[in-house]
C-alpha positions as CSV (number, residue, x, y, z in Angstrom):
1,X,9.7,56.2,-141.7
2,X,6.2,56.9,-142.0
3,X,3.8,53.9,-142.7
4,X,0.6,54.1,-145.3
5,X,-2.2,54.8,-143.0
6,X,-5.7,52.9,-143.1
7,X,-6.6,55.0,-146.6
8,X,-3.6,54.2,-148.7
9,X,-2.6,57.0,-149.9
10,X,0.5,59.4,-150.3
11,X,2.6,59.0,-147.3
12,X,2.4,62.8,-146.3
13,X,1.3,63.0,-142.7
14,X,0.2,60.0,-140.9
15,X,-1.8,60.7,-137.3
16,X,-1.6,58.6,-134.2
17,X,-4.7,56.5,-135.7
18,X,-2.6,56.0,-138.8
19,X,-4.9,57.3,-140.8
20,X,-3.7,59.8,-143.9
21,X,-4.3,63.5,-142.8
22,X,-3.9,65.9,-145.6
């Protein structure tokens, strides 16, 4: 399961930085 990256938004697609990339 994907986690809620750094920016808190929508869990769509979470990079290797965990950070939200729409």
């Amino acid at each position: 399961m994907a986690q809620p990256g750094a920016d808190g938004r929508a869990p769509i697609c979470f990079g290797p930085s965990g950070k939200s990339m729409d």
